[in-house]
C-alpha positions in Angstrom: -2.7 77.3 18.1 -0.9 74.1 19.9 -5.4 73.3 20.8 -5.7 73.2 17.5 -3.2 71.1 15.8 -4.2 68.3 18.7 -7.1 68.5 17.5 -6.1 68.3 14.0 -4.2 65.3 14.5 -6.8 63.8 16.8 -9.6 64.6 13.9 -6.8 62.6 11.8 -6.5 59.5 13.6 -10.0 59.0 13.6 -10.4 59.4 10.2 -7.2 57.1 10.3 -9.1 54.5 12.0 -12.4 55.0 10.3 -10.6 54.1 7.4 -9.3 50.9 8.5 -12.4 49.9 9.7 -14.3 50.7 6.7 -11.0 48.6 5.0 -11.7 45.7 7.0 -15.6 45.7 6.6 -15.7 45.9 2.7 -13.0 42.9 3.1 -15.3 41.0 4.9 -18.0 41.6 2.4 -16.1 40.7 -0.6 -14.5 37.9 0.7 -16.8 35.8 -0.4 -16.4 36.5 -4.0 -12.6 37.3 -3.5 -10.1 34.4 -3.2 -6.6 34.5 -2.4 -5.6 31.1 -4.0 -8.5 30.8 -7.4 -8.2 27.5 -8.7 -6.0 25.7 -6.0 -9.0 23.7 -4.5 -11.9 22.2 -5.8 -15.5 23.0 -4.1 -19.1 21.1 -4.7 -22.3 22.2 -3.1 -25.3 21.1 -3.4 -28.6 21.3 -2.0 -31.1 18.4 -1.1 -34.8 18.4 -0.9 -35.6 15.8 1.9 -37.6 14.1 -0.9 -34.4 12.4 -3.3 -33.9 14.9 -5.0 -30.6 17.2 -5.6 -29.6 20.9 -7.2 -26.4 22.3 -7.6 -26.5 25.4 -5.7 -23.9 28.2 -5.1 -20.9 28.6 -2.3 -22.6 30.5 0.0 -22.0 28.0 3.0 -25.7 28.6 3.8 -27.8 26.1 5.8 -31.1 24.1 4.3 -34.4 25.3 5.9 -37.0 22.6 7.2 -36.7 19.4 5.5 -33.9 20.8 3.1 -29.9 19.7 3.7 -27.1 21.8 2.1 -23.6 19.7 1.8 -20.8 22.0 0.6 -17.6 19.4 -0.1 -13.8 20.9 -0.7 -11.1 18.9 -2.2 -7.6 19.5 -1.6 -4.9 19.3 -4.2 -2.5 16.0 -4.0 0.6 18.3 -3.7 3.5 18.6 -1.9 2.3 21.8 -0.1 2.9 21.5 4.3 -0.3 21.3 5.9 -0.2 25.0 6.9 -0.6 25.7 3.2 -3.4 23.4 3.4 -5.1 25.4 6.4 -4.5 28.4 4.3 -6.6 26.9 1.6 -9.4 26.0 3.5 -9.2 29.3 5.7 -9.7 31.2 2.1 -12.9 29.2 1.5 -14.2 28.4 4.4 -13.7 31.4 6.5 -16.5 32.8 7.1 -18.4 32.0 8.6 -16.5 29.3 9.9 -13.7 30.6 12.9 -10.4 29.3 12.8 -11.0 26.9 15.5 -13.2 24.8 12.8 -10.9 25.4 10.3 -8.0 23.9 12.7 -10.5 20.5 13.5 -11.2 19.7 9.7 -7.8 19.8 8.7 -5.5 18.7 11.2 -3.6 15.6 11.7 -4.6 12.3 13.6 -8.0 11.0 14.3 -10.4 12.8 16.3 -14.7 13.0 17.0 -16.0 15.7 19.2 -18.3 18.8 18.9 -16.7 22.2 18.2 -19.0 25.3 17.9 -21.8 23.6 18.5 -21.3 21.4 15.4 -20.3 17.1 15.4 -16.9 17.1 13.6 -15.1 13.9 13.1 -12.0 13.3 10.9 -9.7 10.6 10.0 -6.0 12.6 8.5 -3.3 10.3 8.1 0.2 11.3 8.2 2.1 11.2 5.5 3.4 13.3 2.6 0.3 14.8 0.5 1.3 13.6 -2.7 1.1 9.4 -1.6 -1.4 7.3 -3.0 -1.7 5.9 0.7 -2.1 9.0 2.3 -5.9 9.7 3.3 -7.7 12.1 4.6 -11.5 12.9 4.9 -13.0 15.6 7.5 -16.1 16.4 8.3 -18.3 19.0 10.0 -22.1 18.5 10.2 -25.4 20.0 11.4 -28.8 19.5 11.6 -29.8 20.9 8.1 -25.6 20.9 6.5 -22.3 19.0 6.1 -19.2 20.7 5.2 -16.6 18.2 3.9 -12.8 18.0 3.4 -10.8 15.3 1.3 -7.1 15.2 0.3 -7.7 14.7 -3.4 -10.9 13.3 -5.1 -12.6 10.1 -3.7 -14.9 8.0 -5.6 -18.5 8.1 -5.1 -18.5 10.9 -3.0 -20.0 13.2 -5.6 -23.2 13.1 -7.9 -23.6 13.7 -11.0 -26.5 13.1 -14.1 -27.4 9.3 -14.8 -26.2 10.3 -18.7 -22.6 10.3 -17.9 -22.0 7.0 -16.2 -19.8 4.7 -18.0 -22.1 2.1 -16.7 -25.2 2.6 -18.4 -23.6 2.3 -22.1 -23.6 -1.1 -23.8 -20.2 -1.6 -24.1 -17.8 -3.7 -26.2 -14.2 -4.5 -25.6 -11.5 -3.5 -27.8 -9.7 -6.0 -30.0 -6.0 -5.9 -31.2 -7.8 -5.7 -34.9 -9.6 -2.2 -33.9 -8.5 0.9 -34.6 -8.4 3.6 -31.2 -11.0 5.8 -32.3 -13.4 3.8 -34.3 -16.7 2.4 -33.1 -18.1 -0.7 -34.8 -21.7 -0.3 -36.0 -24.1 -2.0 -33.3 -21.6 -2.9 -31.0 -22.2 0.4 -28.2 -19.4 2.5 -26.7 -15.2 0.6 -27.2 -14.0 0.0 -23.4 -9.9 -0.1 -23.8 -8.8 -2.7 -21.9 -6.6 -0.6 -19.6 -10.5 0.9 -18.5 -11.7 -2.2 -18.1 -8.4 -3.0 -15.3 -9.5 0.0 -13.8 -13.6 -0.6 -13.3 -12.0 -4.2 -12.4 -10.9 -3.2 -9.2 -13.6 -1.0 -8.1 -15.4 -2.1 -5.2 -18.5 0.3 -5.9 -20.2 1.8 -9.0 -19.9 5.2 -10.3 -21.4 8.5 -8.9 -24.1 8.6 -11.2 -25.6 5.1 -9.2 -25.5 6.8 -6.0 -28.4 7.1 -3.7 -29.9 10.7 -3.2 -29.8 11.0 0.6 -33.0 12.2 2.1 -31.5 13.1 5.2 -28.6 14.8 7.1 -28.0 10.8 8.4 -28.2 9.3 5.0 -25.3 11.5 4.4 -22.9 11.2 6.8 -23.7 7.5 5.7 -23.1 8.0 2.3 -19.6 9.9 3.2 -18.0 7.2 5.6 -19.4 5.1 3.1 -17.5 6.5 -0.2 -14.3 6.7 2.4 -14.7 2.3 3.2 -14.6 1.8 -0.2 -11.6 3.8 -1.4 -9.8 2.1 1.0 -11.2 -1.0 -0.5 -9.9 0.0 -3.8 -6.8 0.8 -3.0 -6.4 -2.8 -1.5 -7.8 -4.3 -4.5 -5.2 -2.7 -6.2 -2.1 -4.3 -4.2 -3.5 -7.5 -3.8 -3.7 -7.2 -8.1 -0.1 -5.8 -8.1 0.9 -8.6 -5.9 -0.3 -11.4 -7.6 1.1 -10.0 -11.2 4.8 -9.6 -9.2 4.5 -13.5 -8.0 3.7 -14.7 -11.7 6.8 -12.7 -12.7 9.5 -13.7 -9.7 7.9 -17.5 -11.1 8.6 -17.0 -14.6 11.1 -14.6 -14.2 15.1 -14.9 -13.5 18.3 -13.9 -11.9 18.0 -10.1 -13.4 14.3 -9.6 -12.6 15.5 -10.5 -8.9 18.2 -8.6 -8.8 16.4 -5.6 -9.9 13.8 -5.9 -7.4 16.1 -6.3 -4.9 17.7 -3.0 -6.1 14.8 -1.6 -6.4 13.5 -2.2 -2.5 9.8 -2.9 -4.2 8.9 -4.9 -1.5 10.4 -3.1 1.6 8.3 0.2 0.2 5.1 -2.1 -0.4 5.4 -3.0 3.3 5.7 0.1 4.4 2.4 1.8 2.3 0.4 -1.1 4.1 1.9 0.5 7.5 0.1 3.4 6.1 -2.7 2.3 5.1 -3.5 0.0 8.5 -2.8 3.5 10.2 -5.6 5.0 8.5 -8.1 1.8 9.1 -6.8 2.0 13.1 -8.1 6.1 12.5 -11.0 4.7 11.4 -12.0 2.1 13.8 -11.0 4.9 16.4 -13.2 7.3 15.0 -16.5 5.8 14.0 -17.9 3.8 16.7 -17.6 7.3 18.4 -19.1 9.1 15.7 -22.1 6.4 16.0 -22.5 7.4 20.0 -22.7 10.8 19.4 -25.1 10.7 16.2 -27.3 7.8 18.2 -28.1 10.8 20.6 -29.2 13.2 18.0 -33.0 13.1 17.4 -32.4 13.9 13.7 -30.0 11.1 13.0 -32.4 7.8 12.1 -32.2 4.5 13.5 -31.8 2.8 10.0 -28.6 4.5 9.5 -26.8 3.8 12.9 -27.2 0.2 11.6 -25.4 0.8 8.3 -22.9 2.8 10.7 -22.6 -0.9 12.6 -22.1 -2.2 9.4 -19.2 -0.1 8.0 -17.5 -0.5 11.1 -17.9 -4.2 10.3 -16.4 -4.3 6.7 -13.8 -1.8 7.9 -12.6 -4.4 10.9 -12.6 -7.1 8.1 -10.3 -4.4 5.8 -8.0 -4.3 8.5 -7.7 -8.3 8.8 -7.1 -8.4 4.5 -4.7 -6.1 4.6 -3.1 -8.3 7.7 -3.0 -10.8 5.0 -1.3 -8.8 2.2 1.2 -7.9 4.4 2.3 -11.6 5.7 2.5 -12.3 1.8 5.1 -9.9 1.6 7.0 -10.1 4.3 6.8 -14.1 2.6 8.3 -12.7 -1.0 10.7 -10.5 0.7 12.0 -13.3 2.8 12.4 -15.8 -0.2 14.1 -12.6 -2.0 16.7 -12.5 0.9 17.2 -16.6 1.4 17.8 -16.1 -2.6 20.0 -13.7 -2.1 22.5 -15.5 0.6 22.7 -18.2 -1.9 23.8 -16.3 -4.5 26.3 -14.9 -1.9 27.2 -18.7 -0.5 27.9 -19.5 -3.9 30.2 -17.0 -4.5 32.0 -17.6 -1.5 31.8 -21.7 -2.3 33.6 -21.0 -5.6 36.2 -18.7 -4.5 36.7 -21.0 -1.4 37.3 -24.1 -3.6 40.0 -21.8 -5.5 41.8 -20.9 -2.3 42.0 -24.8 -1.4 43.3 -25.6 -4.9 45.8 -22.9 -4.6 46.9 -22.8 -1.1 49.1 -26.0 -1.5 50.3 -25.2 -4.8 51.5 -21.5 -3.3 53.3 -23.6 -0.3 55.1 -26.0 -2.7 56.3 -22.9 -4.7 56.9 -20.9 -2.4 59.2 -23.4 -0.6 61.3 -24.0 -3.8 61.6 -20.5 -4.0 63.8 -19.7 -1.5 67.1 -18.5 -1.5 68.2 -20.6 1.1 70.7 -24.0 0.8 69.8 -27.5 1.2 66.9 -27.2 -0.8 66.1 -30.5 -2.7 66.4 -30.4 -6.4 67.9 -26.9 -6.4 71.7 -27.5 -7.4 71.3 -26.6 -10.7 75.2 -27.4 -12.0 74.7 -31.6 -10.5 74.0 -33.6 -13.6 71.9 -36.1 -11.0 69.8 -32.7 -10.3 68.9 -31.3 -13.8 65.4 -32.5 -13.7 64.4 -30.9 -10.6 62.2 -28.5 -12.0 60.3 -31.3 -14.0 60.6 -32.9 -10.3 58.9 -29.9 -8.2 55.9 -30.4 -11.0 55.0 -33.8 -11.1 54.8 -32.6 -6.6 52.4 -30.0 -7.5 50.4 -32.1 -9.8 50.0 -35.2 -7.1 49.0 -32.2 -4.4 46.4 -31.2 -6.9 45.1 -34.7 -7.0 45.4 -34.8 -3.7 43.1 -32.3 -2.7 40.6 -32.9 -5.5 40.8 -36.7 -4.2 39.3 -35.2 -1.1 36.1 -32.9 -2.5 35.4 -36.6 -4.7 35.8 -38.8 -1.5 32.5 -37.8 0.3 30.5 -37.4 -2.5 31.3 -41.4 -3.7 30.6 -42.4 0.5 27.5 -40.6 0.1 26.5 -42.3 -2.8 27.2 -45.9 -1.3 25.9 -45.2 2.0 22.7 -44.2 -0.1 23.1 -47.5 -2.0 23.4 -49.5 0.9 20.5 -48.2 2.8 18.1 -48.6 0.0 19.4 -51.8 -0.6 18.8 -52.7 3.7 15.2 -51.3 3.2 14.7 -53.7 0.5 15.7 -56.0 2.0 13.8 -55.8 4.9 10.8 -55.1 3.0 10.9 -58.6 1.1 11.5 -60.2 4.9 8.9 -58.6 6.8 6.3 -59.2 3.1 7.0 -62.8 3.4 6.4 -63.3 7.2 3.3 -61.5 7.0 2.5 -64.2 4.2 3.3 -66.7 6.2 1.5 -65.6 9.2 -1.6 -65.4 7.3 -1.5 -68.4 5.3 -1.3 -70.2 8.7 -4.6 -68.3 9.9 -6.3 -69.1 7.1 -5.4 -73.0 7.8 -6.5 -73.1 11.1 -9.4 -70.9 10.7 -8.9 -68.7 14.3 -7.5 -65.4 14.8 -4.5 -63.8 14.7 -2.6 -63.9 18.4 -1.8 -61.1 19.7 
């Protein structure tokens, strides 16, 4: 009996494990359709033709076949989720086939170029809170026949879409004060609001639907460093337009606008997003020359684009110096902003200075007559000879007053006469020196020589 309940309960651990297995195996087949976060991340895949051509494919995270590329691209949401929510995100769309060690290269922190399963995966993550406009980061993971991609957020130009929906190929017209929102004039093409019109302004690229089809895994990884150069770009576009518009208004503006910008710390906090943002260039000029070693080596990787890698280096370096430039402009502003504000401080202190000299003298003569003591002049109020003391103690305070206000009025009128008497010793040396030098060459003239030395 005690035979067979073993080897019940052994038949029943089996089946226990059986079923966990058979658990874990349906999970791993339905993960792919089964998501534990829908809608938290945006994915793109598409699948090239060697030939310019592109299709929209499924996420199957399958690789192209001969001459055909696959490029599977994942954006994560500008949140303020930690970056082990991030990992999380990617492990739920990524995973599989990719192992955990892939996952940890695309979306960790700091710069880094090096080949993990087999695979070339570079990356340039800033730190920095997820939600920042200056925050950056672009990862990715390529192959011989596929690129997997991660971005924080969308980038410009990274994707494709039809020629039919670019902005750029309309005829436009701009809108006028006179125009209603809404309301397209008859012949004059699609109404650009101006506020659009600021924002194609400080583009430094054109819209997805202009992109090049790449032809090649190469043309690719091209076309993503690319896209990442010129966000950058943009985004320094954009302060040096923010800082010209704040010079313009600390020029027309006044004491409040200063005041409030000093309150406000706007240029302290614009000084530290171009910290940032030199941070991520530095990631960048770490990161690429290295990711053009290890691609010059591959035999699928074409010569044409390791000179366009050169290239993007180049404009990158030149980024870096720009934004050198930005940066001495407002560490400029921001020390005019403080020199303003010690003078507003000095003057303050000037005024209550001049009130402590006025009164100082005036509290001493008061506080003199004040005092219970005897033998103070003036005081004995029952003396006939003495009943105009008070009258007396005034007229003191009013020659003290004149006194010291003699004083502040002294320097100004010897600066004004020393002025006056050196203009007046430059003039006349001027008139001395003008007619000796007439003299002197009148009397060349006469004798028809030179002038002795």
């Amino acid at each position: 009996m005690e035979l067979a309940r073993e080897e019940s309960s052994g038949d029943g651990e089996q089946e226990e494990m059986d079923r966990l297995t058979s658990a874990g195996t349906s999970h791993r087949e339905t993960h792919m359709y089964r998501t534990h976060f829908p809608g938290m991340v945006r994915k793109k895949a598409y699948i090239f033709d060697g030939l310019g051509k592109y299709y929209i494919k499924e996420w199957d995270l399958a690789e192209g076949r001969g001459s055909e590329f696959c490029w599977y691209h994942v954006e994560l949401p500008k949140g303020n989720q930690k970056l082990s929510q991030s990992a999380q995100y990617l492990i739920d769309v990524l995973c599989p086939p990719l192992k955990l060690q892939d996952i940890l290269s695309l979306v960790s922190n700091g710069p880094f170029c090096g080949h993990v399963d087999g695979a070339l995966v570079f990356r340039v993550n800033s730190h920095g809170p997820p939600a920042s406009n200056f925050t950056f980061r672009i990862a990715a993971r390529v192959t011989e026949n596929s690129v997997i991609t991660v971005s924080l957020g969308r980038v410009p130009r990274l994707g494709f879409s039809p020629m039919g929906q670019s902005l750029l190929s309309e005829i436009p017209s701009v809108e006028s004060p006179s125009h209603h929102r809404g309301e397209q004039r008859e012949g004059s093409g699609i109404v650009i609001r101006e506020h659009v019109l600021e924002f194609l302004l400080t583009m430094n690229h054109t819209e997805e639907a202009d992109n090049p089809v790449p032809k090649s895994v190469s043309n690719l990884v091209v076309h993503i460093i690319d896209t990442h150069v010129d966000h950058l770009q943009d985004v320094v576009t954009k302060l040096e337009i923010e800082l010209d518009s704040v010079e313009l208004e600390l020029d027309k503006g006044g004491f409040a606008l200063k005041k409030q910008m000093m309150d406000d710390r706007r240029f302290p906090k614009m000084h530290l997003n171009l910290q940032r943002l030199l941070q991520v260039i530095a990631h960048g000029e770490q990161v690429f020359p290295r990711v053009k070693e290890k691609c010059a080596s591959k035999q699928w990787f074409a010569i044409e684009d390791i000179n366009s890698l050169d290239e993007l280096i180049g404009q990158l370096r030149r980024l870096k110096e720009n934004v050198g430039f930005i940066a001495n402009r407002v560490t400029a502003i921001q020390a005019g902003l403080d020199s303003w504000q010690a003078e507003q401080i000095n003057r303050k202190l000037y005024y209550l200075s001049f009130l402590s000299i006025i009164f100082l003298p005036l509290s001493i003569i008061t506080g003199v007559f004040g005092m219970n003591v005897g033998g103070v002049p003036w005081t004995g109020q029952k003396d006939p000879a003495l009943k105009d003391g008070f009258r007396n103690v005034m007229f003191l305070c009013v020659g003290m007053l004149f006194l010291v206000l003699l004083c502040f009025i002294c320097p100004a009128l010897y600066t004004h006469g020393a002025a006056w008497r050196r203009r007046r010793a430059m003039r006349r040396s001027w008139s001395l020196n003008r007619r000796s030098f007439l003299k002197r060459t009148l009397g060349v003239q006469e004798r028809g020589g030179y002038l002795r030395i």
